[in-house]
C-alpha positions as CSV (number, residue, x, y, z in Angstrom):
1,X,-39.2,-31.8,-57.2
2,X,-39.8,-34.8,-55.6
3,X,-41.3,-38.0,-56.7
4,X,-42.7,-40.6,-54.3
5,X,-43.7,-44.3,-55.6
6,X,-45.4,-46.8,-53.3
7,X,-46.0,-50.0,-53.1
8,X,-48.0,-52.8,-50.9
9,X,-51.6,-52.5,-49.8
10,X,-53.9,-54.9,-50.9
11,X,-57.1,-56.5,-49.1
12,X,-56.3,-58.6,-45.4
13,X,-59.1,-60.2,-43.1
14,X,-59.3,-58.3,-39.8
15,X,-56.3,-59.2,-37.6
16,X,-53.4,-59.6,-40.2
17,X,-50.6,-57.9,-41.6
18,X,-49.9,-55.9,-44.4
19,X,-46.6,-53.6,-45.6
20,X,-46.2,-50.6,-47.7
21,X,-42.7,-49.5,-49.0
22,X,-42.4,-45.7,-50.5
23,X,-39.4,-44.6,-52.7
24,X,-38.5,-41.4,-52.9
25,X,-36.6,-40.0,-55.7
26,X,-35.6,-36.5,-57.3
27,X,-34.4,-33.4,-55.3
28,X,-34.0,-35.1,-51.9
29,X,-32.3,-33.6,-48.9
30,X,-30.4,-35.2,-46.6
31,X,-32.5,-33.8,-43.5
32,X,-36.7,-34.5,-44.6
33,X,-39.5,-36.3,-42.7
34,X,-41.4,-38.9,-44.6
35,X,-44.2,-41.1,-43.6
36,X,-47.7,-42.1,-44.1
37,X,-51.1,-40.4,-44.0
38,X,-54.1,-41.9,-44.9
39,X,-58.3,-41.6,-46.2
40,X,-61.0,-43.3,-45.4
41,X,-64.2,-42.4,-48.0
42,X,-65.8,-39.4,-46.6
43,X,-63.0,-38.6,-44.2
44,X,-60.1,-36.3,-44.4
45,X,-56.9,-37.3,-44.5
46,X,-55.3,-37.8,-41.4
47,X,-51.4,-38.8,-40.2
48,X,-50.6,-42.4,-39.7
49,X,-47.0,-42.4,-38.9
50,X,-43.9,-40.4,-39.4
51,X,-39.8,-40.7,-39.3
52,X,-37.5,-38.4,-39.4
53,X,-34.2,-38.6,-41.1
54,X,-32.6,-38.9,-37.8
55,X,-35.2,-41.7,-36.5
56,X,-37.7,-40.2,-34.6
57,X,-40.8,-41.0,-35.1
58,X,-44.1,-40.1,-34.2
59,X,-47.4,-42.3,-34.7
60,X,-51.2,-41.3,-34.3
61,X,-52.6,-42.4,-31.3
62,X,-55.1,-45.3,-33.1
63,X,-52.0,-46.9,-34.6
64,X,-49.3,-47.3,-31.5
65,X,-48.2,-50.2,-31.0
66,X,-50.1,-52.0,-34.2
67,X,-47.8,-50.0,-37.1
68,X,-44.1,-49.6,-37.1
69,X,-42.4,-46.8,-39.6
70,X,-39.0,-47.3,-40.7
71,X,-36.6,-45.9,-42.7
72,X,-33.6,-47.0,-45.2
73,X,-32.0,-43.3,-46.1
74,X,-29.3,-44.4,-48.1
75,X,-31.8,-46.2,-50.6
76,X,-34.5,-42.7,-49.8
77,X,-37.3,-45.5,-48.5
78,X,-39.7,-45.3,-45.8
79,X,-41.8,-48.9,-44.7
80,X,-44.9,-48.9,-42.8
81,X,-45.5,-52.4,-41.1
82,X,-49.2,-52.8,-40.3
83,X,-49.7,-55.9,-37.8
84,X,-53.5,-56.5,-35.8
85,X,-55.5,-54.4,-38.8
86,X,-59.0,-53.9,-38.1
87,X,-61.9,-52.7,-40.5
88,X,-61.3,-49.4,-39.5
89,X,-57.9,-49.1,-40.7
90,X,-59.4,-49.7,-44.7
91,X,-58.3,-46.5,-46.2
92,X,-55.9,-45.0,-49.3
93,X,-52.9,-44.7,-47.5
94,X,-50.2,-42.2,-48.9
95,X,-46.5,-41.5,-48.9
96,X,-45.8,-38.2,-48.1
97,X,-42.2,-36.0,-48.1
98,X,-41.6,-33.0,-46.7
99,X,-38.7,-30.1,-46.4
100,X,-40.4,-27.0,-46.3
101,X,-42.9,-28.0,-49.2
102,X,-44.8,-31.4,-49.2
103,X,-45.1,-33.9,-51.6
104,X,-47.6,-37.0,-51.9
105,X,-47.5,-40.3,-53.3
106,X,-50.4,-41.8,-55.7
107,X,-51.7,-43.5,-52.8
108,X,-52.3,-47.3,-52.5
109,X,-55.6,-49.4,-51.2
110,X,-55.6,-50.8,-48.1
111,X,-58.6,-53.1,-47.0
112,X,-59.4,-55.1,-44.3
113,X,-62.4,-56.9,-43.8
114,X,-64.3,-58.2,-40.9
């Protein structure tokens, strides 16, 4: 098992910056992906970002060059640095871990209003 704990979110006028932090802890591999999906009410949940262990990431196409994923494997941590947010971006935005199975954080509130 896996646990995932985030942190971050919070409400930001249109434009700003926000940053979430995600601990993993419990059976981790050495060799996972982790990063961030997100839900907007009435939407699915769609990716955001992710990051290998090795550093490669990959980032939805509404988010490049606005968000930045990063990693810190030796403390089992993945950031998400959210610069130029716009209303659109409000959502629940939530950690997720995977190796074969996936596991989710509680998700945390982002807002940004116009």
């Amino acid at each position: 098992q896996v646990q995932l704990v985030e942190s971050g979110g919070g409400l930001v006028q249109a434009g700003g910056s926000l940053g979430l932090s995600c601990a993993a802890s419990g059976s981790i591999r050495s060799r996972n992906t982790m990063g961030w999906y997100r839900q907007a009410p009435g939407k699915q949940r769609e990716l955001v970002a992710t990051i290998t262990s090795g550093g490669n990431t990959n980032y939805a196409d509404f988010v490049k060059g606005r968000f930045t994923i990063s990693r810190d494997n030796a403390k089992n941590t993945v950031y998400l640095q959210m610069n130029s947010l716009k209303p659109e971006d409000t959502a629940v935005y939530y950690c997720n871990y995977r190796w074969f199975d996936d596991y989710w954080g509680q998700g945390t509130q982002v807002t940004v209003s116009s």
